[in-house]
N, C-alpha and C positions, 0 to 999 in steps of 0.2 A: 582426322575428323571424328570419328569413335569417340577417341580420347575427349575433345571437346564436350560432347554427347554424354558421355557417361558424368563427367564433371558438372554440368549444368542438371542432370537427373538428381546426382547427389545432393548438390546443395538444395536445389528444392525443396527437395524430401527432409533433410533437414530443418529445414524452413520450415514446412507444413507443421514438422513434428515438432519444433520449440513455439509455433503457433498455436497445435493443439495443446499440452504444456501449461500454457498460459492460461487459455481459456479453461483449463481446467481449473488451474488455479484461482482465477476471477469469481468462477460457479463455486468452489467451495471456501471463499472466503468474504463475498462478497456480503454477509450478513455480517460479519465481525468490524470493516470497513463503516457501515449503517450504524453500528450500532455506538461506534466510537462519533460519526457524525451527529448522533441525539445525543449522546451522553455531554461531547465536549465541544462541538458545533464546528469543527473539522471537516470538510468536504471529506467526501468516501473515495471520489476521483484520486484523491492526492493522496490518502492512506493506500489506498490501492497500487496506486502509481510507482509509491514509493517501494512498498513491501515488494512487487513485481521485479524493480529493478534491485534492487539490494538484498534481494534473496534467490536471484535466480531463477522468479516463478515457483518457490521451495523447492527448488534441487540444489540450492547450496548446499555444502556441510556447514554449515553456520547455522541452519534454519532447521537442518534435520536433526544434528544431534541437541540441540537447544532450545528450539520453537523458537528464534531471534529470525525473525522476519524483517527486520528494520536493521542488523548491524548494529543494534543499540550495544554499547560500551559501559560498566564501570570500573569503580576505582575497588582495588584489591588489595590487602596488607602483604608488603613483601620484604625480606630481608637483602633483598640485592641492590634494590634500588635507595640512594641516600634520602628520598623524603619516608621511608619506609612503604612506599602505595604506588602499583603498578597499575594500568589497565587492561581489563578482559572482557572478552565477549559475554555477556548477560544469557545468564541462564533461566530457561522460565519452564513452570508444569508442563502449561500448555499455551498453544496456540493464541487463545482467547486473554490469556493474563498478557501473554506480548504486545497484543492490540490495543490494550486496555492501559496497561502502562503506558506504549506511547504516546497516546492521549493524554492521557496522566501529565506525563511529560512534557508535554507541547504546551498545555496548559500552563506551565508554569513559568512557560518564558515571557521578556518581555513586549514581545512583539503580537502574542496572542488575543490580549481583550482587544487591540485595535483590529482585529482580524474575525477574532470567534462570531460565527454565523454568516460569513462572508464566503461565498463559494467561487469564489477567482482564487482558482490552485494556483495559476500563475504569481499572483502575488504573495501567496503562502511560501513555496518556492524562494522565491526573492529575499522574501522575509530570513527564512532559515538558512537560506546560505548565507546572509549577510553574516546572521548571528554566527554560524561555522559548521554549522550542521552538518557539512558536507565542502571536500578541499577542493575535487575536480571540477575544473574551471567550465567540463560539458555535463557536470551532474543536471543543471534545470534542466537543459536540453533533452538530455536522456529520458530522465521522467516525463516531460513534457511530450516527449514521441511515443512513451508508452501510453499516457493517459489518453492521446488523440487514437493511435492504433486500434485500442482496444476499446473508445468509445464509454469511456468510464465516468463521464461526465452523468451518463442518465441514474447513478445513483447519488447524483445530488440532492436530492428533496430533504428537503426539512420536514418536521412533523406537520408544521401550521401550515406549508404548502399541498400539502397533500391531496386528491380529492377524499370527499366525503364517502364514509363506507356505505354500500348498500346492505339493506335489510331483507337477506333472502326472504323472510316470512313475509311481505310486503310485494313480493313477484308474482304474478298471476300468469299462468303461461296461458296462450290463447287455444282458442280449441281448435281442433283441424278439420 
């Protein structure tokens, strides 16, 4: 009975802590997400989503030693291989250029203009795996459980959705 006891503590706790993890992860990259969403009209959910699942929350080695948040891939000259070009995991400075490429990226496929400004990740999703984005047959799903989990829909807002900023000089506080 112990045993049982001690086994149900652990996983918890590890729960908790790949939960905290996460969340950490979401607060510190959640403007890079946004900003690829203005720049290339990408939901932030699904940038989020994606870079969560396929980096580990950035505790991959993929993500640390790289800033490859997305698993992104190219082609590389090599003499072993007979076309001469292997592929490798994408190197980038930093954090911000990884985000930004995959934007970039996304961009240029053709599944995007019918897509760009469209904030149903799920169809984004759909979209990219079709095209091959991704071979595992529970990749949407995955992402899809992250993006619900963690609620990452609310940084969907477009610019023009936005509310209007207020004008602190225009606040008049009342008197007491």
């Amino acid at each position: 009975m112990r045993i049982v006891a001690v086994l149900i503590l652990l996983l918890t706790t590890l729960s908790l802590h790949s939960q905290s993890v996460a969340i950490s992860y979401i607060a510190k990259f959640d403007s890079l997400a946004i900003e690829v969403l203005n720049v290339y009209g990408i939901p932030a959910s699904l940038v989020l989503g994606l870079a969560l699942q396929e980096s580990a929350a950035g505790t991959s080695k993929i993500c640390l030693a790289k800033h490859n948040h997305f698993g992104l891939k190219g082609r590389v000259k090599s003499s072993i291989t007979k076309s001469g070009y292997t592929t490798s995991f994408l190197l980038f400075e930093t954090d911000e250029e990884c985000y930004l490429y995959f934007g970039e990226m996304i961009s240029k496929r053709k599944y995007y203009m019918k897509l760009k400004d469209n904030m149903n990740y799920l169809k984004w999703l759909k979209a990219m795996k079709t095209a091959g984005y991704a071979t595992s047959s529970k990749w949407i799903s995955h992402v899809d459980k992250m993006i619900k989990r963690y609620d990452l829909t609310r940084f969907d807002l477009l610019p023009d959705s936005l509310p209007p900023q207020i004008n602190c000089d225009t606040i008049v506080s009342k008197p007491k």
